[in-house]
N, CA, C and O of each residue as an XYZ file, in Angstrom:
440
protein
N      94.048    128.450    102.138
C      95.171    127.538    102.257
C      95.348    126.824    100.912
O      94.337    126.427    100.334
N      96.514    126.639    100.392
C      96.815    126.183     99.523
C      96.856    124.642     99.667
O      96.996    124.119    100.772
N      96.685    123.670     98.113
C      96.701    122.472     98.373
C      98.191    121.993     99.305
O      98.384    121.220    100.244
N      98.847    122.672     98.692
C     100.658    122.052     99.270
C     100.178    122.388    100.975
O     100.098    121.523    101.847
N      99.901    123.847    101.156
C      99.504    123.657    102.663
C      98.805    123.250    103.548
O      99.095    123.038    104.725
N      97.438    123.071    102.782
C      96.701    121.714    103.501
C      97.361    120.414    103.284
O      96.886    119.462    103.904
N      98.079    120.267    102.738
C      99.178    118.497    102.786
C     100.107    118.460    103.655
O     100.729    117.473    104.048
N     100.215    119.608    103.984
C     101.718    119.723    105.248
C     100.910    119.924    106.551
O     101.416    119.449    107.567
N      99.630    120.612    106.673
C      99.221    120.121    107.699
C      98.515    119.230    108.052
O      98.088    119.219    109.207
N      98.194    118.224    107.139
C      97.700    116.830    107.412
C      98.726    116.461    107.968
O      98.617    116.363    109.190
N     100.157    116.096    107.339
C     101.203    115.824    107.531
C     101.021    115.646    108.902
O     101.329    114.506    109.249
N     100.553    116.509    109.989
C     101.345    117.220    111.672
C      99.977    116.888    111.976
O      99.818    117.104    113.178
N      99.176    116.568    111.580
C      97.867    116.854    112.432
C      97.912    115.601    113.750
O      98.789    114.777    114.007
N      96.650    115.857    114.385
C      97.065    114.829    115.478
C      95.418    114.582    114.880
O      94.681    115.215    114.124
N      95.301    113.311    115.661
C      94.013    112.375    115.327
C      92.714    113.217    115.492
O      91.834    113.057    114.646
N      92.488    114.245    116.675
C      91.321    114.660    116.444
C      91.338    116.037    115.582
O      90.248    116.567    115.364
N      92.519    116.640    115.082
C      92.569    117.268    114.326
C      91.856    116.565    112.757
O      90.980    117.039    112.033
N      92.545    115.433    112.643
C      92.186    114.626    111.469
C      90.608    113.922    111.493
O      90.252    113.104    110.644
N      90.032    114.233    112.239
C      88.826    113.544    112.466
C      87.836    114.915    112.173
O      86.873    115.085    111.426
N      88.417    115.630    112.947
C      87.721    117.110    112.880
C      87.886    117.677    110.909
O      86.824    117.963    110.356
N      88.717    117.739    110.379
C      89.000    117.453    108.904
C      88.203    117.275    108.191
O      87.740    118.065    107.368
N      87.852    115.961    108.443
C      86.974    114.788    107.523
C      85.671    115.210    108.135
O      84.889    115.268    107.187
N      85.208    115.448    108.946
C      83.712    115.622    109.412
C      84.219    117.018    108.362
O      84.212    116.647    107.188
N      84.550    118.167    108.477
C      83.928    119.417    107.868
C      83.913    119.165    106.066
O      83.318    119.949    105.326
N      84.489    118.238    105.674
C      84.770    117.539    104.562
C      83.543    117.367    103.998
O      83.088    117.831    102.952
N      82.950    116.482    104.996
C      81.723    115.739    104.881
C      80.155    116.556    104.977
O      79.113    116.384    104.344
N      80.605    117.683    106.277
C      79.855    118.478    106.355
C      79.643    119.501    104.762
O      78.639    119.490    104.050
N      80.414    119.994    104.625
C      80.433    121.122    103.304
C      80.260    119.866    101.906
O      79.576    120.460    101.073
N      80.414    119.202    101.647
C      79.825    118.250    100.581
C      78.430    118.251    100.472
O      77.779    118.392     99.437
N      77.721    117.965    102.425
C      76.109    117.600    102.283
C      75.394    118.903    101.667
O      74.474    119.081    100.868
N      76.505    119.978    102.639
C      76.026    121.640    102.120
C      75.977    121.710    100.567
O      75.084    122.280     99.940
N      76.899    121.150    100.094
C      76.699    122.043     98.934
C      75.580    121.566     97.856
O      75.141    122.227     96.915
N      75.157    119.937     98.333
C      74.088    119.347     97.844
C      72.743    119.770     98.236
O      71.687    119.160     98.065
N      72.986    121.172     98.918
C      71.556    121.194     99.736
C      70.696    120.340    100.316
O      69.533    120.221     99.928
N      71.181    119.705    101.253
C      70.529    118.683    101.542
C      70.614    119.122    103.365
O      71.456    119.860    103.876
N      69.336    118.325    104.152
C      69.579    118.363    105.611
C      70.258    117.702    105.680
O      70.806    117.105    104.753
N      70.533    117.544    107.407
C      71.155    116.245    108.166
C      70.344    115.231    107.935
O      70.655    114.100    107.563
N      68.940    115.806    108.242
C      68.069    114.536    108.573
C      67.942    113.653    106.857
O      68.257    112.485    106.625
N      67.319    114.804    105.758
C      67.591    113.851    104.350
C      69.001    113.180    104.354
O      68.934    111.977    104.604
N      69.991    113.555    104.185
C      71.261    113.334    103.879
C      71.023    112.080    104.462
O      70.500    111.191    103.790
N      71.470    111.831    106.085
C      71.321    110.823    106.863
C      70.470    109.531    106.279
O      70.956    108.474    105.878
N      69.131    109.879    106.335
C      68.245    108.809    105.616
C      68.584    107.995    104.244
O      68.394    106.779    104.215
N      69.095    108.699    103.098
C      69.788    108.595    102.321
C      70.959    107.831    102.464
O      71.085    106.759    101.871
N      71.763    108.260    103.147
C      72.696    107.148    103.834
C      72.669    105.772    104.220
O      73.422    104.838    103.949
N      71.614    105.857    104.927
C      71.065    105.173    105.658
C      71.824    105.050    106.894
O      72.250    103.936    107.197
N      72.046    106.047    107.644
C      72.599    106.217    109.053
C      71.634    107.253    109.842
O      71.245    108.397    109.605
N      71.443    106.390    110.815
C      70.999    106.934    112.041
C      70.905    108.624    112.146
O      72.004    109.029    111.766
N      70.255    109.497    112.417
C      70.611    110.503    112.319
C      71.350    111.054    113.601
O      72.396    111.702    113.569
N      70.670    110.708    114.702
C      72.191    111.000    116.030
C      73.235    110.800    115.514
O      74.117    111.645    115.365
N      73.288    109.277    115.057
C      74.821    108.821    114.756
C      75.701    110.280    113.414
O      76.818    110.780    113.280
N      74.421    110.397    112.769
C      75.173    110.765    111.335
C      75.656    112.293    112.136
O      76.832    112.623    111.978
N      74.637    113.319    113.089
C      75.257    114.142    113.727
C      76.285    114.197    114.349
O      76.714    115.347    114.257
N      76.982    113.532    114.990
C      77.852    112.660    115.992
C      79.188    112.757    115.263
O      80.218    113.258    115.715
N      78.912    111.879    113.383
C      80.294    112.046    112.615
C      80.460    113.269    111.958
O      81.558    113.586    111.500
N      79.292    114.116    111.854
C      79.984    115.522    110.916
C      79.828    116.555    112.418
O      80.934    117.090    112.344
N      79.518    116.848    113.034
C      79.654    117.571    114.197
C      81.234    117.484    114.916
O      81.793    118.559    115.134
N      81.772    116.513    115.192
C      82.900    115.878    116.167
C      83.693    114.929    115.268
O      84.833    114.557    115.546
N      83.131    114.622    114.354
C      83.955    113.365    113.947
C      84.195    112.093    114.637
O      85.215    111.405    114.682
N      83.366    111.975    115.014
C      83.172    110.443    115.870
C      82.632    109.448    115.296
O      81.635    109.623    114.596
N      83.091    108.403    115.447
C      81.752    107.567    114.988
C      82.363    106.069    114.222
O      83.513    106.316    113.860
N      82.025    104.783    113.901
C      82.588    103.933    113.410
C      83.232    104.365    111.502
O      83.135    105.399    110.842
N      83.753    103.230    111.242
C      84.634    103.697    109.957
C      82.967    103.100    108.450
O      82.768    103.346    107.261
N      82.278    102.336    109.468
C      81.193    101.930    108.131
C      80.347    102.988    108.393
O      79.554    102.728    107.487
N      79.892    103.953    108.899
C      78.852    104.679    109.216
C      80.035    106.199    108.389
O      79.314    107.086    107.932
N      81.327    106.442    108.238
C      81.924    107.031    107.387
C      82.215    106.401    105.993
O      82.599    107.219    105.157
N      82.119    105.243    105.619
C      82.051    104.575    104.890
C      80.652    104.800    103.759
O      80.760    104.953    102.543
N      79.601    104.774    104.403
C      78.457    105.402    104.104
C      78.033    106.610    104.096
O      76.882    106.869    103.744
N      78.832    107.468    104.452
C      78.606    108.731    104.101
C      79.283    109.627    103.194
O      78.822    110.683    102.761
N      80.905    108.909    102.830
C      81.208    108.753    101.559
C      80.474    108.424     99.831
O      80.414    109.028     98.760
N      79.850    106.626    100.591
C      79.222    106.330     99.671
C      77.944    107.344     99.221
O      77.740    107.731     98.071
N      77.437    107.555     99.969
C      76.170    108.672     99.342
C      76.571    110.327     98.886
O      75.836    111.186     98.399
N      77.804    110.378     99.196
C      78.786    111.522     98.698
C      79.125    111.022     96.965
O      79.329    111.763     96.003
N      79.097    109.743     97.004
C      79.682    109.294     95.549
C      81.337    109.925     95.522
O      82.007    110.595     94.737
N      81.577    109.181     97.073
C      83.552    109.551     97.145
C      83.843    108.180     97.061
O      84.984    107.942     96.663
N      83.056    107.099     97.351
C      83.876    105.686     97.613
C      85.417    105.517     96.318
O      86.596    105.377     96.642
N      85.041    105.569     95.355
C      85.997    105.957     93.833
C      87.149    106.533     94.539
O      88.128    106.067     93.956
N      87.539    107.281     95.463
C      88.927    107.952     95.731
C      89.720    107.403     96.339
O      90.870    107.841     96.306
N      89.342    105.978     97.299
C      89.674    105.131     98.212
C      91.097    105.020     97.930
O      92.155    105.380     98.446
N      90.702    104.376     96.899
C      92.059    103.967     96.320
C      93.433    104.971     96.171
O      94.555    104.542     96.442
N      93.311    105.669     95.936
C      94.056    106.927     96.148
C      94.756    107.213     97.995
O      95.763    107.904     98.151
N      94.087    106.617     99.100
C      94.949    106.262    100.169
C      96.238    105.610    100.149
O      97.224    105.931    100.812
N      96.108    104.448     99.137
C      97.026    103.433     99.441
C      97.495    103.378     98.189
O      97.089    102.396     97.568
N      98.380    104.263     97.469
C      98.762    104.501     95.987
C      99.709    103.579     95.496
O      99.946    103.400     94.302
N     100.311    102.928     96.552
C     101.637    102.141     96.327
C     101.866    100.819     97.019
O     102.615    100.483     97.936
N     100.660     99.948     96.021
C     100.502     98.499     96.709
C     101.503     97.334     96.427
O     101.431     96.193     96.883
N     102.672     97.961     95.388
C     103.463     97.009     95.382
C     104.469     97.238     96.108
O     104.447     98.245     96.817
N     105.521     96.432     96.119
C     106.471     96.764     97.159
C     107.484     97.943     96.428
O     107.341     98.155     95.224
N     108.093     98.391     96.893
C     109.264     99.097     96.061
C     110.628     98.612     96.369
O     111.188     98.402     97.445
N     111.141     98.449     94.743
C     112.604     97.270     94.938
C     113.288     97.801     95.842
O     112.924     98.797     96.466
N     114.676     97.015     96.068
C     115.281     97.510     97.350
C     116.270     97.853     96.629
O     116.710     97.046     95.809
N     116.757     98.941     96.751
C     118.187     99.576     96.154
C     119.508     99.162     96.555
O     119.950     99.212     97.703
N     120.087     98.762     95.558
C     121.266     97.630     96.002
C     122.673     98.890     96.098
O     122.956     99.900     95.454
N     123.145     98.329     96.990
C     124.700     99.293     97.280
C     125.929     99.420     96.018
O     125.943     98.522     95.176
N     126.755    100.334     95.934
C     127.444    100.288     94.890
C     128.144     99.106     95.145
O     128.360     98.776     93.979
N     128.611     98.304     95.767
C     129.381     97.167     95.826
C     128.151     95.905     95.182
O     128.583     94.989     94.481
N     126.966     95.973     95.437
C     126.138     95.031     95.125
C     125.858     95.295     93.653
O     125.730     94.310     92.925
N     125.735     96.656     93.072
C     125.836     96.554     91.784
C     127.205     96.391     90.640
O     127.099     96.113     89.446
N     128.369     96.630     91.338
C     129.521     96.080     90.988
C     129.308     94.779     90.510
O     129.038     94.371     89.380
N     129.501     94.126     91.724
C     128.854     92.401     91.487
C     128.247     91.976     90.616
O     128.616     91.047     89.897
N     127.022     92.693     90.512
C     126.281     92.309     89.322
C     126.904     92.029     88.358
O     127.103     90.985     87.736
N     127.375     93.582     88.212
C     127.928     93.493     86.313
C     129.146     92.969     85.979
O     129.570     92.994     84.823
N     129.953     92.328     87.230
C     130.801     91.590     87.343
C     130.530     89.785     86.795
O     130.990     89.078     85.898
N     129.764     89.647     87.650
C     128.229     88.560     87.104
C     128.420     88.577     85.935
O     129.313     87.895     85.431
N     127.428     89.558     85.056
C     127.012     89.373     84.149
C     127.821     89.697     82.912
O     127.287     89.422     81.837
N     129.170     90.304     82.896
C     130.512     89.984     81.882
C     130.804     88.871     81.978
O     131.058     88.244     80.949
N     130.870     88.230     83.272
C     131.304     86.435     83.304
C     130.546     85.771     82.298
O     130.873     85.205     81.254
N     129.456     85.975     82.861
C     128.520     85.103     81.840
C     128.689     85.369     80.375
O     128.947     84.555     79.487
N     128.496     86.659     80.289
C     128.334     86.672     78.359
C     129.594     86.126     78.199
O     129.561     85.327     77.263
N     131.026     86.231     78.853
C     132.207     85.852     78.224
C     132.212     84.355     78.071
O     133.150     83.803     77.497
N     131.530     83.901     78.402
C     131.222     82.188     78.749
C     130.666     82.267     77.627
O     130.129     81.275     77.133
């Protein structure tokens, strides 16, 4: 699957699709570190039921994924959720930008 097509099906996914996602995410990361559940987990410092629980099913609270990020050394991408923390201006109608520059000939002619 291509990146564009894994983005279009995030797009549609439904929640346990998206949960299911992020656990194999998480799963193939620990893989590729060679690492167990049980090291990985400890490392974490999560429970190991629990840590089975979030890469198996994707279950589990958002700090116990939070921490399994962090020992991934993903926390750094966070930010990349929420790309657009300012507001974005509001686009004014052609009559509202008329105005403006209606406005602002007044003025300089003043």
């Amino acid at each position: 699957m291509t990146p564009e097509q894994e983005s279009q099906h995030l797009k549609q996914a439904s929640n346990e699709e998206l949960c299911a996602y992020l656990a194999a995410k998480i799963r193939r990361s620990r893989k590729l570190r060679k690492e167990s559940q049980v090291q990985f987990a400890a490392r974490a410092g999560i429970a190991l039921r629990t840590y089975k629980r979030l890469e198996t099913y994707g279950q589990g609270h958002l700090e116990t994924f939070l921490k399994a990020l962090s020992a991934l050394d993903r926390c750094h991408y966070l930010n990349l959720l929420f790309p657009f923390d300012q507001p974005k201006p509001r686009i004014l109608s052609l009559e509202e930008r008329l105005e403006a520059m209606r406005k602002r000939s007044s003025e300089s002619n003043n």
